[in-house]
C-alpha positions as CSV (number, residue, x, y, z in Angstrom):
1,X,0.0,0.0,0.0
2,X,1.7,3.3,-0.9
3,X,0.4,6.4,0.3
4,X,0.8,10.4,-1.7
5,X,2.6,13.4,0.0
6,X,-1.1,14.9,-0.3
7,X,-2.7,11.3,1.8
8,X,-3.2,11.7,5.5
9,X,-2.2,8.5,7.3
10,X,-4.3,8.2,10.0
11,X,-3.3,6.6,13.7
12,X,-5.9,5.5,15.9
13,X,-4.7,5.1,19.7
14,X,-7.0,3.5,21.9
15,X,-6.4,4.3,25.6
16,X,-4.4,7.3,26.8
17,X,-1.9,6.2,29.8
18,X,1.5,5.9,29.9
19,X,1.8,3.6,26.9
20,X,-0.7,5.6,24.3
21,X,0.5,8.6,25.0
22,X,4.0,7.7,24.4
23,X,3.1,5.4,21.9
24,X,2.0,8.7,19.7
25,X,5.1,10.9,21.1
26,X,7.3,8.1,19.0
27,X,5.1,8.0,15.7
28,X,5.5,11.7,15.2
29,X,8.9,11.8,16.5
30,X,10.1,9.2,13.9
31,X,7.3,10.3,10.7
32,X,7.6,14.1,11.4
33,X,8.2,13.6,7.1
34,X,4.8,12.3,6.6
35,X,1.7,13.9,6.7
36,X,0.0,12.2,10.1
37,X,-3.3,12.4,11.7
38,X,-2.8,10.9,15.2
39,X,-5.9,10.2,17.7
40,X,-6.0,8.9,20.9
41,X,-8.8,7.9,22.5
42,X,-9.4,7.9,26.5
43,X,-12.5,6.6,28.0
44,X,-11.9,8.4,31.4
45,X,-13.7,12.0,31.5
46,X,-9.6,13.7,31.5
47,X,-6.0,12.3,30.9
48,X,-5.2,10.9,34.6
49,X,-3.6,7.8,36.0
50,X,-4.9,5.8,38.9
51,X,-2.0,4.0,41.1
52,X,1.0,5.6,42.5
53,X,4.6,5.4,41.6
54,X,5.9,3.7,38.9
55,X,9.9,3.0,38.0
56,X,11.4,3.6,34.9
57,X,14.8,2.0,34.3
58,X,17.7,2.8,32.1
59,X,16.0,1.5,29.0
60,X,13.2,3.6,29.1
61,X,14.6,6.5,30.8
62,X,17.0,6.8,27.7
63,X,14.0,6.4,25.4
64,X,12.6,9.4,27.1
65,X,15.8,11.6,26.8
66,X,16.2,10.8,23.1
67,X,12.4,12.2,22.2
68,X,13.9,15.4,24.4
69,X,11.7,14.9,27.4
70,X,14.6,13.4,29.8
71,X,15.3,17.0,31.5
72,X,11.7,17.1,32.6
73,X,11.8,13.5,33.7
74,X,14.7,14.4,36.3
75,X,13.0,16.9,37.4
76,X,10.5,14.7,39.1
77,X,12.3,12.1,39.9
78,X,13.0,10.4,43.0
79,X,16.7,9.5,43.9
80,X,18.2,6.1,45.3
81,X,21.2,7.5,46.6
82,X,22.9,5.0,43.9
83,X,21.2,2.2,45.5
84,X,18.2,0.4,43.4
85,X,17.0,-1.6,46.5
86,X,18.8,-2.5,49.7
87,X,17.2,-6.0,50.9
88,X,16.4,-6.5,54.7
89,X,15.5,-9.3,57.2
90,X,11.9,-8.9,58.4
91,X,12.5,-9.4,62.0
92,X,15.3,-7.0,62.5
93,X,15.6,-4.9,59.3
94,X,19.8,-6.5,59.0
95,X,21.0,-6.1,55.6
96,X,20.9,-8.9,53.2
97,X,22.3,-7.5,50.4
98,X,22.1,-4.4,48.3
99,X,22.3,-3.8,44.7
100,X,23.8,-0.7,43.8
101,X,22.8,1.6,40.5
102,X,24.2,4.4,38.6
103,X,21.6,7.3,39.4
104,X,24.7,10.1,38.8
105,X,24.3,11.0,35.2
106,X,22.1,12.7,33.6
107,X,20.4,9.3,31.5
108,X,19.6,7.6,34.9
109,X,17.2,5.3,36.6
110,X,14.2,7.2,37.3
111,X,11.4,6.4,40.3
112,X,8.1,8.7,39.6
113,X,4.7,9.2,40.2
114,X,2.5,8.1,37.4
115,X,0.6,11.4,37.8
116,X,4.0,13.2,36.9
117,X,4.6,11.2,34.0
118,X,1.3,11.0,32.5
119,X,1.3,14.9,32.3
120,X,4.9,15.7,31.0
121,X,3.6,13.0,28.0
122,X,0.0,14.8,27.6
123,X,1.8,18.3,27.7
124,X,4.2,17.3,25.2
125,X,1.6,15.9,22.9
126,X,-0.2,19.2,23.5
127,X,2.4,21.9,22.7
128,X,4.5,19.0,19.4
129,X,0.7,18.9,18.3
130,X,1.6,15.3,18.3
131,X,-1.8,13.8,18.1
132,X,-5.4,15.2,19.0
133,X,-7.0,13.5,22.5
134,X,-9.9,13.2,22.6
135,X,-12.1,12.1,26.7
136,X,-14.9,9.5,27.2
137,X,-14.3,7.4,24.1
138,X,-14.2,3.9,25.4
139,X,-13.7,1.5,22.4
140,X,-16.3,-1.6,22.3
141,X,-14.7,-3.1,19.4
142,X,-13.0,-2.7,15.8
143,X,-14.8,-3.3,12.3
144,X,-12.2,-3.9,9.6
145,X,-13.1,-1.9,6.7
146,X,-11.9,-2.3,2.6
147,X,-9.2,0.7,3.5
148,X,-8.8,0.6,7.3
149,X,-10.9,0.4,10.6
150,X,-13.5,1.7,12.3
151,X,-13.4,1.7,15.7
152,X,-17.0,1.8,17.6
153,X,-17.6,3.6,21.1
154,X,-19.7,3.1,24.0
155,X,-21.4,6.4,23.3
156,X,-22.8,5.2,19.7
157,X,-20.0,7.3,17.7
158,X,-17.6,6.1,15.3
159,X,-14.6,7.0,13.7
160,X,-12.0,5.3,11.4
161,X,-8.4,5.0,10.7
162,X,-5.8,3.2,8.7
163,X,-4.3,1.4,11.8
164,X,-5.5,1.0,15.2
165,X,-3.5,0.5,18.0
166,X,-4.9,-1.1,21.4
167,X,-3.1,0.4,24.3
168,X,-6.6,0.0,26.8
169,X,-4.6,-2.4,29.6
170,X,-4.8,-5.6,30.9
171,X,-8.3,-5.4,30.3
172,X,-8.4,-4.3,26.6
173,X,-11.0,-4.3,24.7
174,X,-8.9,-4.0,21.5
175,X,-7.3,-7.4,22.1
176,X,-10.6,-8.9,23.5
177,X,-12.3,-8.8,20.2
178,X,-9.7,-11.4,19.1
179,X,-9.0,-13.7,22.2
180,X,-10.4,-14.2,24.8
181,X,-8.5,-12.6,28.2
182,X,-7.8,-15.6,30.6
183,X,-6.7,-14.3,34.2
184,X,-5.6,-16.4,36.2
185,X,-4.8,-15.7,40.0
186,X,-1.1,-15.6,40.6
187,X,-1.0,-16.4,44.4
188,X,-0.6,-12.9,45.6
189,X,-2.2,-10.0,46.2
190,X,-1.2,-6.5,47.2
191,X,-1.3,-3.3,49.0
192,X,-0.1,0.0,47.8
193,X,0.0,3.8,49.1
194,X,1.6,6.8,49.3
195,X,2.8,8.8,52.5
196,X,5.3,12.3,52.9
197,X,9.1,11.3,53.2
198,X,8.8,14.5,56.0
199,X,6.6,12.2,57.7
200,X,9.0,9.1,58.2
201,X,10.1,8.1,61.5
202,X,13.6,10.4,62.5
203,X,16.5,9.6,61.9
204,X,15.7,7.2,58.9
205,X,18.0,3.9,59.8
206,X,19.3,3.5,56.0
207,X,20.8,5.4,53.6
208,X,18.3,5.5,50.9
209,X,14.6,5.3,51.0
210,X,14.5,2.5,48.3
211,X,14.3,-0.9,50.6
212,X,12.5,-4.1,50.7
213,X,11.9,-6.1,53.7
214,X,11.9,-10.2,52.8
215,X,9.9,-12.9,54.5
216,X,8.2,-16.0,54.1
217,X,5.2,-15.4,52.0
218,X,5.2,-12.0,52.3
219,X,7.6,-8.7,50.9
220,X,7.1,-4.8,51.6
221,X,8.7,-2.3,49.1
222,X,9.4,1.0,49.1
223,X,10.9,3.8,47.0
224,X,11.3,7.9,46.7
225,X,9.1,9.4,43.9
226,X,8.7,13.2,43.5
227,X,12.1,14.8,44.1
228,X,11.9,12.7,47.1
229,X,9.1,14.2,48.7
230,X,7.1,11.4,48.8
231,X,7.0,7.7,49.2
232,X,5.9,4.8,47.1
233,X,4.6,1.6,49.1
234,X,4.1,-1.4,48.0
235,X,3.2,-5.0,50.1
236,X,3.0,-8.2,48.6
237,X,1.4,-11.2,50.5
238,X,1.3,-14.7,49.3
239,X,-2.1,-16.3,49.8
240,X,-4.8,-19.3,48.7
241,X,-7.3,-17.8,46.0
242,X,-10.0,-18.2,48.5
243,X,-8.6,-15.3,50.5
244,X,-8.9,-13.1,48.0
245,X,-12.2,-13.9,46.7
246,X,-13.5,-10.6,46.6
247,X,-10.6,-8.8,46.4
248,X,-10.4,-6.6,42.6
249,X,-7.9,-6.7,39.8
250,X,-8.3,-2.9,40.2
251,X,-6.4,0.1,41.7
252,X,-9.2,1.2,42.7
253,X,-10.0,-1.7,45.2
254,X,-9.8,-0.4,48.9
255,X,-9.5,-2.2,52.4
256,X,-9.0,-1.3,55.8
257,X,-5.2,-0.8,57.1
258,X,-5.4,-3.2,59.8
259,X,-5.8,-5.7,57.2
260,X,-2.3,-4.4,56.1
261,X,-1.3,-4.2,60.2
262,X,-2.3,-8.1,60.9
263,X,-0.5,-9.1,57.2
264,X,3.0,-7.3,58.5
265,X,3.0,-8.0,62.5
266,X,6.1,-9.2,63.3
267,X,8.0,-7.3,60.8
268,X,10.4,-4.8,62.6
269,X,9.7,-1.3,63.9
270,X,10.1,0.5,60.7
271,X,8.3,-1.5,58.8
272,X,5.0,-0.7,61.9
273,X,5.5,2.9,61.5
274,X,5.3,3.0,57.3
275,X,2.1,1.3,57.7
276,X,1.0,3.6,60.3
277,X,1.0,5.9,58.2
278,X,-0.7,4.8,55.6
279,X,-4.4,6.0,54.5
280,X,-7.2,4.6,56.5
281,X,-8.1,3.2,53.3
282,X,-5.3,1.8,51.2
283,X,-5.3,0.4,48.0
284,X,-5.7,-3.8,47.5
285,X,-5.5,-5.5,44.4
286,X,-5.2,-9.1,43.0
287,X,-2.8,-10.2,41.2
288,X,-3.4,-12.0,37.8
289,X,-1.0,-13.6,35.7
290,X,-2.0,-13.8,32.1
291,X,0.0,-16.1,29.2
292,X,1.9,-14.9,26.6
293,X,0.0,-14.0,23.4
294,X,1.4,-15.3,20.7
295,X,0.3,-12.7,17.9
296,X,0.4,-9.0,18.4
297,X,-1.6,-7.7,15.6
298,X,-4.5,-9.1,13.4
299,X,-6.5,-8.0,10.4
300,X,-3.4,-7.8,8.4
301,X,-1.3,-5.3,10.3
302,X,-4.6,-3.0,11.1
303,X,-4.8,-3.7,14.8
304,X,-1.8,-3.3,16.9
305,X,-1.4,-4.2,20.6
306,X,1.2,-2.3,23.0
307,X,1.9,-1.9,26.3
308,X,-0.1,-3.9,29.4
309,X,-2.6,-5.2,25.9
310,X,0.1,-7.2,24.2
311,X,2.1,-8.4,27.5
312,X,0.7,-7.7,30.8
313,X,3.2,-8.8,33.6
314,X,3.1,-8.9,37.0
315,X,5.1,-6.1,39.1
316,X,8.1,-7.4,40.6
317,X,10.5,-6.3,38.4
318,X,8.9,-2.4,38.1
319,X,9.2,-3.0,34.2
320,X,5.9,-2.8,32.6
321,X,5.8,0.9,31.9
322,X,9.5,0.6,30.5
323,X,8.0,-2.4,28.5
324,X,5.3,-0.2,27.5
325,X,7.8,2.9,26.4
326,X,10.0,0.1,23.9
327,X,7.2,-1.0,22.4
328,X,6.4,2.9,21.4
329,X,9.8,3.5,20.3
330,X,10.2,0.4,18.0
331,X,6.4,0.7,16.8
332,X,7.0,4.6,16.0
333,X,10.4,3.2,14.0
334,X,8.9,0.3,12.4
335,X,5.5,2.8,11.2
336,X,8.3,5.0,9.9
337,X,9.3,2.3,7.6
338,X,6.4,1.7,6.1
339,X,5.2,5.0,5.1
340,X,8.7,5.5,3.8
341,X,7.8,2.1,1.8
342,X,11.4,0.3,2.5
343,X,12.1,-2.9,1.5
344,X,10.1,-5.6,3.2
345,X,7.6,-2.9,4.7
346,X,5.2,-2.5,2.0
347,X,2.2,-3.3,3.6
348,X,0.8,-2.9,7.4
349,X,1.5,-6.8,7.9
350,X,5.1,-6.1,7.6
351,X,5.0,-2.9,9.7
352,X,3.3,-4.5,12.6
353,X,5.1,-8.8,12.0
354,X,8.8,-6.6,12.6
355,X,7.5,-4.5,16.0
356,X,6.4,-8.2,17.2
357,X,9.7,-9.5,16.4
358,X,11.4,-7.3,18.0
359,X,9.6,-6.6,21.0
360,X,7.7,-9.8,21.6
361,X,11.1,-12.2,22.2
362,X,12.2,-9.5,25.0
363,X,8.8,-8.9,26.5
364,X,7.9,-11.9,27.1
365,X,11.3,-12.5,28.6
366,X,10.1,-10.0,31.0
367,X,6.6,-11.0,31.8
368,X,8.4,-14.8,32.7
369,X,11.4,-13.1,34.7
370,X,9.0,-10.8,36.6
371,X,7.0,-14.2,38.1
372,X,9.8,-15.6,38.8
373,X,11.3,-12.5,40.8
374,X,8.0,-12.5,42.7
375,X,8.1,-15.9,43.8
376,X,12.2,-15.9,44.9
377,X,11.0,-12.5,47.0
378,X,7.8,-14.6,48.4
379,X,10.2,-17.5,48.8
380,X,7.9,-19.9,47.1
381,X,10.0,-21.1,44.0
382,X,10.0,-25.2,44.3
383,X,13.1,-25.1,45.8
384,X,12.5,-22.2,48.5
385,X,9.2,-23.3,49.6
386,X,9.9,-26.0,52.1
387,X,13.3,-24.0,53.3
388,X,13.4,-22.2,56.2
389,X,13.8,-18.1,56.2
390,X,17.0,-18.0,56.8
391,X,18.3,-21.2,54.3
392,X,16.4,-19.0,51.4
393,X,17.9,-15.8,52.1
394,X,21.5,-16.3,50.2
395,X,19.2,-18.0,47.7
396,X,17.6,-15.5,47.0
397,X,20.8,-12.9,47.2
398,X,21.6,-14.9,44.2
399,X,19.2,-15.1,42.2
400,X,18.3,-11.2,42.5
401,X,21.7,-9.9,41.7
402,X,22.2,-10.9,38.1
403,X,18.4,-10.9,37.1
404,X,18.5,-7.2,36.5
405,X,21.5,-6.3,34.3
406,X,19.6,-7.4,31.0
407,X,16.4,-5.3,31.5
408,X,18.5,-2.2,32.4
409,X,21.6,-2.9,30.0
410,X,19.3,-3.7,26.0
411,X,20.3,-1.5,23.4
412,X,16.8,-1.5,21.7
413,X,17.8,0.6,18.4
414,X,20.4,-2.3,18.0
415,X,18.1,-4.9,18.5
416,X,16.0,-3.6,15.7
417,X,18.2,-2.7,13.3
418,X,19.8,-6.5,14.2
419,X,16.4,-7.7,13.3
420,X,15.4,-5.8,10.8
421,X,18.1,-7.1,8.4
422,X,17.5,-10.7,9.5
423,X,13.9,-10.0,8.1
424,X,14.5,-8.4,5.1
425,X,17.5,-11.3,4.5
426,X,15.2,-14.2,5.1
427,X,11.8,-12.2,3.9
428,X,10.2,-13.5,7.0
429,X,8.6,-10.5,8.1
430,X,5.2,-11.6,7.5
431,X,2.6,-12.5,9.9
């Protein structure tokens, strides 16, 4: 499909978080050339995130800084005092090993609240005129059309585009039009708030504010967000399915904090005082796991999946919005392609079969390493499970210190360009 100087090529975003927004940042960063018409559609009433703080590593920091937002992005930051997390006994809060990280330059690690992020993206697409959002457009499903796809919304309207791309969560609609989701419990559920740094017990015993406490069946995380001002909490508790039978897969799911109190007594005095000072009313959500999908796109290249859509993982490795940034940045390259109508990217199959290629192997990679990271911190890997506390903890010293050099360390434009040629070699860049 070729398309004239004078031929608007027309981008349908569906959902307007972290992913969609950034998603349409990297089309017009890489196809400022072509003549675009980007929309994204958000079925919330404005642009906001629900949940707290959310890390960005190297990967997608970079990514940031190379579409000229990474000056902003410091400057809400948290800092780790070059420490990602220091690991801790429950009981006593004795160090069982730290691993350190290069927060010094100025392409670093970077600990934020969503809130922060989600605006510096809407602003940006506001003042580039990267793409025009549009409020209360929740997509019900796709239609393909002879030259495109319509996308239908809850409120009757419709509107149509040459690609859509389904950026609407872990409970997407886009992708639900073509399989089925399949949740399935993962064991644990979680609580999550946010409390003032100023507010912390005085003096603070460690010498950042990025720690995690370890026990059996259970693990509290926290983390500086917003220049350090505040402070991002996170529990994990392993638990049967029955316990958490009416418990949401939702951010918006609430419970009392003496549920949190009875879950975490007997961890030390620190760890009492954080969760003292959490809301009356903190945040509890289940956690699902979901399998890999195998294919990313359908209707020939028309109907794109990115972010929490195409690979929804659980959060022990604080990678899914950095998953969720990649795939923008190789899907903006890989769009770029096609309009420019290069060798083996002729048609939207192409286009969409080369952002799977490259993003689905590494992804997925994630979405496997992140369970497993979950159950070594729980304890609860087969060979941890029957161990006491104390036999696990070098175990799982081990195991933690290694698994996080290849998420921070990718080179992602290598990685395409790598498979890129492979593709064009072999002509196997077809769906």
């Amino acid at each position: 499909m070729t398309y004239t100087v004078d031929e608007r090529f027309r981008v349908a975003i569906v959902g307007g978080g972290i992913g969609g927004l950034f998603c349409a940042l990297c089309i017009h960063y890489h196809c400022k050339q072509f003549p675009l018409d980007i929309h994204v559609y958000e079925q919330a009433s404005e642009y906001k995130e629900i949940g707290a703080g959310v890390g960005l590593g190297i990967n997608a920091a970079r990514i940031i800084h190379q579409v000229g937002l990474g000056d902003e992005l410091n400057s809400f930051a948290g800092y780790r005092q070059g420490i990602w997390i220091t690991f801790r006994k429950y009981y006593d809060g004795e160090e069982i090993f730290t691993v350190p990280v290069n927060d010094a330059g100025k392409v670093r690690q970077a600990s934020c609240a969503r809130t922060d992020v989600l605006d510096l993206l809407r602003s940006a697409v506001e003042k580039r005129g990267a793409a025009t959002l549009h409020t209360k457009k929740a997509c019900t499903r796709v239609e393909d059309t002879a030259n495109g796809v319509r996308i239908h919304f809850a409120d009757g309207t419709t509107s149509h585009a040459n690609v859509v791309i389904g950026c609407d969560g872990i409970h997407s609609a886009v992708r639900n039009q073509f399989i089925a989701d399949a949740p399935r419990y993962s064991g644990q559920y979680a609580y999550r708030a946010v409390i003032p740094i100023a507010s912390l017990p005085k003096p603070w015993p460690f010498e950042t504010y990025s720690v995690l406490w370890a026990a059996k069946h259970k693990h509290l995380l926290i983390f500086p967000i917003s220049r350090n001002t505040q402070l991002n909490i996170v529990a994990f508790v392993t638990a049967s399915e029955e316990a958490v039978a009416d418990v949401k897969e939702s951010w918006t799911s609430v419970c009392d904090r003496e549920e949190v109190e009875r879950d975490y007594a007997g961890f030390e005095d620190t760890v009492q005082r954080i969760i003292g000072l959490m809301p009356e009313r903190p945040s509890k959500w289940r956690l699902n796991h979901r399998d890999p999908l195998e294919r990313w796109h359908n209707l020939g290249g028309k109907v794109i999946l990115l972010g929490d859509a195409a690979h929804a993982m659980l959060p022990h490795l604080g990678a899914g919005a950095g998953q969720s940034i990649e795939d923008g940045w190789v899907l903006g390259r890989s769009v770029a392609e096609h309009l420019q109508q290069a060798r083996g990217m002729e048609t939207l199959e192409q286009c969409a079969q080369l952002y799977q290629d490259v993003r689905k192997p590494r992804a997925q990679k994630t979405q496997r390493t992140s369970r497993a990271a979950g159950d070594t911190y729980e304890m609860q890997t087969e060979d941890m499970i029957d161990k006491s506390f104390e036999e696990c903890v070098p175990m799982m010293a081990e195991r933690t210190r290694e698994r996080m050099k290849w998420v921070w360390e990718e080179d992602l434009d290598e990685a395409y360009d790598k498979t890129r040629k492979e593709s064009t070699t072999n002509g196997s860049n077809q769906g």
